[in-house]
C-alpha positions in Angstrom: 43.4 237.4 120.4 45.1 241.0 120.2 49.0 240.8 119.4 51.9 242.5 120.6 55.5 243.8 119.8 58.0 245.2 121.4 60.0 247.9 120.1 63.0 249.2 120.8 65.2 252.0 119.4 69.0 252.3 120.2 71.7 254.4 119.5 75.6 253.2 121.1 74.3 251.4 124.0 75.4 248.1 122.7 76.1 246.2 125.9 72.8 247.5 127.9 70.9 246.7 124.7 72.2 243.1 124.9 71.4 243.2 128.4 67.6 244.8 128.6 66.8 241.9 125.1 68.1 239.4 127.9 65.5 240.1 130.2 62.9 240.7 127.6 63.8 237.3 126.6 63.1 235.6 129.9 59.4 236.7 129.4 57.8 233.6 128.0 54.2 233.8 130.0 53.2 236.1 126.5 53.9 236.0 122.9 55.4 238.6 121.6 58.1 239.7 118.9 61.3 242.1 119.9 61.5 244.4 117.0 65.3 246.9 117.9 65.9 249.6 115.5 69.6 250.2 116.1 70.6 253.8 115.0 74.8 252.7 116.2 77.8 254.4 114.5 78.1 250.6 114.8 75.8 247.6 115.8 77.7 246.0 118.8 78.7 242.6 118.1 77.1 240.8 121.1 73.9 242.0 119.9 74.3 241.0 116.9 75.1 237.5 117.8 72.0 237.7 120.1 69.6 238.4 117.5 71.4 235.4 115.2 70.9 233.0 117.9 67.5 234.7 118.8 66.2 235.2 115.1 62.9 232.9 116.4 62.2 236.2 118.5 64.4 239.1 117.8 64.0 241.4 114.9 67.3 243.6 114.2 67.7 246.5 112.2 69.9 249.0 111.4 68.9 252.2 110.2 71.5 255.1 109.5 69.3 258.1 110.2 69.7 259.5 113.1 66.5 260.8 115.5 64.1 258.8 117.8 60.6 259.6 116.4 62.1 258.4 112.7 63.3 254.8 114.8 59.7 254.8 116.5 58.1 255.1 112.9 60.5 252.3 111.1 59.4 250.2 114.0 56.1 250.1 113.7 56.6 250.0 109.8 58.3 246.7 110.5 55.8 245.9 113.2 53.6 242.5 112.4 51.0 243.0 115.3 48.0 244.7 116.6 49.5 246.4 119.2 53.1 247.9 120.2 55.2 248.3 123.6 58.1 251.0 123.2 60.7 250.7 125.9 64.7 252.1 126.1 67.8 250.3 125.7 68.5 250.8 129.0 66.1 249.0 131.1 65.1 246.2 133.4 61.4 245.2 132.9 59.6 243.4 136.1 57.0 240.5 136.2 53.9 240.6 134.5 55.4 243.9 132.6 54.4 242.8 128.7 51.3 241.2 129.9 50.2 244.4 132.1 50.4 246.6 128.7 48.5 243.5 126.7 45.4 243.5 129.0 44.1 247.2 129.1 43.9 246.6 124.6 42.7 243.3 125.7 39.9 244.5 128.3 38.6 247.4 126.8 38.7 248.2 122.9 38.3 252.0 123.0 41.5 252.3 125.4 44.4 253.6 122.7 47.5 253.8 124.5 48.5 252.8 128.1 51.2 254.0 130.1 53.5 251.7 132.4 54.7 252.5 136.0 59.1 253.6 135.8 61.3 253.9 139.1 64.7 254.6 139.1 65.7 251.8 141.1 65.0 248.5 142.9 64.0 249.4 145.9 61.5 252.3 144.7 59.4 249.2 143.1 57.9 248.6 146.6 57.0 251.8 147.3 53.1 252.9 147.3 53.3 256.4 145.9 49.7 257.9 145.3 49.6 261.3 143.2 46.2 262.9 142.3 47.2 263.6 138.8 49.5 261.0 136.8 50.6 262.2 133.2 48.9 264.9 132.8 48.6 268.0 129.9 47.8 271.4 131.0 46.4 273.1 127.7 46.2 277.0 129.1 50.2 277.1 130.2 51.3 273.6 128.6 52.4 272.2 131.9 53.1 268.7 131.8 53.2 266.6 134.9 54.6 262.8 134.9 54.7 260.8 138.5 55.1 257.9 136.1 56.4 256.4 139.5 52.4 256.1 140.8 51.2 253.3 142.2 47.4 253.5 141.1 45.5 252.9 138.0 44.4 256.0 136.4 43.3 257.3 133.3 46.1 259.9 131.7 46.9 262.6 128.8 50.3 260.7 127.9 52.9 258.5 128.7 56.6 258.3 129.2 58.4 257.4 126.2 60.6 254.6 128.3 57.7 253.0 128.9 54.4 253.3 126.5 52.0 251.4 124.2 49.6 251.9 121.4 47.0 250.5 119.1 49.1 250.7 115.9 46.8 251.4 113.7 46.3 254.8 115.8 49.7 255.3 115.1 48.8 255.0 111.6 45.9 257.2 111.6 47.2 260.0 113.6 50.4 260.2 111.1 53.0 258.8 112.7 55.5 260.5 115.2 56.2 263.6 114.4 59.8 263.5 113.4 60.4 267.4 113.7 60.7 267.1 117.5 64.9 266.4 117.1 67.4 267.0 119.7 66.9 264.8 122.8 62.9 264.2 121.5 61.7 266.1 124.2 57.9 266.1 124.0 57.4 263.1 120.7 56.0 260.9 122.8 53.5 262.9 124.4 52.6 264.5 121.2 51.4 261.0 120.1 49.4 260.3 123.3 47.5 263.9 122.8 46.8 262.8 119.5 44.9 259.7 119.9 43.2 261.0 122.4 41.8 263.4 119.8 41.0 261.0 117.9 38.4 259.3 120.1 40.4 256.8 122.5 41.4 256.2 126.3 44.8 256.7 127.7 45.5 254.7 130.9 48.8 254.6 133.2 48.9 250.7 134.2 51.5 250.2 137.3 51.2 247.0 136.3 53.3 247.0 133.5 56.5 248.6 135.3 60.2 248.9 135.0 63.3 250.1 136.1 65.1 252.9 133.8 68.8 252.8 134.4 68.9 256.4 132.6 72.4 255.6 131.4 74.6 258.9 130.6 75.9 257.2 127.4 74.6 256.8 124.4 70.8 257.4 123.6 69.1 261.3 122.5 70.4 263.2 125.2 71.4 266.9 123.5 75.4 267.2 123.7 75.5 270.2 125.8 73.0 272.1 127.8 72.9 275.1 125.1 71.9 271.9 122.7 69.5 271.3 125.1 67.5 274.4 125.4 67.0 275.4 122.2 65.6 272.0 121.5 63.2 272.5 124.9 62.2 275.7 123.6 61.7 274.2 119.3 60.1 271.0 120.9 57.5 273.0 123.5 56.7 275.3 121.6 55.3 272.8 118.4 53.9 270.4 120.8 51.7 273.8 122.3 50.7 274.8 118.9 50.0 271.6 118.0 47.8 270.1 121.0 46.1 273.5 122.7 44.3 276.1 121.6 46.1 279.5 120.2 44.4 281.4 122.1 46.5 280.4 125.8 49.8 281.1 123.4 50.6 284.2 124.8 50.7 282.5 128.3 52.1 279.9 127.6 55.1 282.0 126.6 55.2 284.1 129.3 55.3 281.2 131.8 58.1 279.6 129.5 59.9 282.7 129.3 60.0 283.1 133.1 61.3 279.9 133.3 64.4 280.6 131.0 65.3 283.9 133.1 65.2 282.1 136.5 67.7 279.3 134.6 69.7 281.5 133.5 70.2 283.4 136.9 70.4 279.8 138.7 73.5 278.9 136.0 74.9 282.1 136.1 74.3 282.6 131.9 72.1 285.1 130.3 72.8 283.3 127.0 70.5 280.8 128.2 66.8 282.7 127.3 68.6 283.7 123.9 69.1 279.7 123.3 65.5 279.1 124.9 63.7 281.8 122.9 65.2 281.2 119.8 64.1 277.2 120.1 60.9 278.7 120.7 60.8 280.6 117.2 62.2 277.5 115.5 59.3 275.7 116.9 56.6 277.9 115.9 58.0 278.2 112.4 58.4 274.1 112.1 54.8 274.2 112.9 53.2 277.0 110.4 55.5 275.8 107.6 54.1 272.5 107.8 49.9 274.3 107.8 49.8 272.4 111.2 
């Protein structure tokens, strides 16, 4: 028997929390634990009465440092399984969606992470959408490509961080999440999947395992403002690249980037907008070479 938990970071989203541990809780065709690593100015009340009434199944934690790789890490610290789900505070998982992510560790022993199917609503859960590439890593430009909303099973590069599991001692092995990806995250969760596929393991998307991400406004990693936001694209890219491809596509992969901040910033009407980009770009690189890696 392989076990499982399910972690869940949140950061002043109190009501949805209490909300997506409800439907978690309905789940009783698998065993699992609910580990929530609450990063709140302040824990909302209902969930903590929740997890007191819950304790048999609901693990609660508050932890004052701010940053969504950190929560990831202090989950899986507190994590008592084999394996690990990671899902937002601000979803509604379908039938069979623990159970789907369970299986594939279950079924095949060098599979090290699997991603689940997300839609943005209800009615997008009946569609049969069929994409040739699902989750996908591009070393020589560092494209990324998602269609996380596929209907097939397929083998993939990484996951979406809504919706992902692992192997935990993987996690372990390959060091953790990298906690120098800050702002909204952008890119943490891939740079785990990329780096246990190094190691020697599978990656499969499983539309079994699927829910609906409400992508609340409020609350969560989302950068403040959009200058926020593009420096941390440009940090968080730019350490992932140097981190997961090979030096020698570096040069492309900032001209490609590059193009991309000019046509932004003609589309938003703000040259400042490369100067934010590029600069997140430099950060990134030097996170990366003071660290040796």
């Amino acid at each position: 028997m392989i076990s499982i938990s399910l972690i869940i970071p949140s950061y002043n989203r109190g009501p949805l929390l209490s909300k997506t541990l409800d439907f978690f809780l309905k789940d009783e065709s698998v065993d699992f634990e609910i580990i929530v690593v609450d990063q709140s100015d302040e824990i909302d009340a209902g969930v903590i009465d929740l997890a007191d009434k819950r304790g048999d199944k609901i693990r609660l934690f508050r932890v004052k440092k701010k940053g969504l790789p950190h929560a990831r890490n202090y989950g899986v610290s507190k994590a008592s399984s084999d394996c690990v789900i990671f899902c937002d505070d601000d979803v509604v998982p379908q039938p069979g969606f623990v159970a789907g992510h369970l299986r594939n560790f279950v079924e095949d022993h060098a599979v090290g992470c699997v991603g689940g199917r997300v839609v943005f609503n209800k009615k997008a859960l009946n569609g049969i959408k069929h994409f040739s590439k699902v989750g996908r890593f591009r070393e020589w430009d560092g494209r990324i490509t998602d269609n996380f909303d596929a209907a097939h099973k397929q083998p993939i590069d990484h996951a979406q961080g809504c919706n992902m599991s692992f192997r935990k001692e993987l996690i372990v092995r390959a060091g953790g999440f990298d906690e120098r990806f800050g702002g909204s995250s952008h890119l943490e969760e891939t740079d785990m999947c990329v780096r246990i596929k190094h190691l020697g393991f599978k990656a499969i998307y499983e539309p079994a395992a699927a829910l609906i991400h409400l992508k609340d406004p409020s609350g969560g990693c989302r950068a403040e403002d959009y200058r926020d936001w593009f420096y941390w694209f440009g940090h968080n890219y730019s350490l992932f690249f140097l981190k997961n491809a090979k030096p020698l596509f570096f040069p492309v992969f900032i001209a490609t980037r590059v193009a991309m901040l000019i046509f932004s910033a003609i589309k938003r009407s703000n040259i400042m907008i490369v100067g934010w980009g590029l600069r997140g770009f430099l950060d990134g690189a030097l996170a990366y070479f003071k660290a040796g890696r």
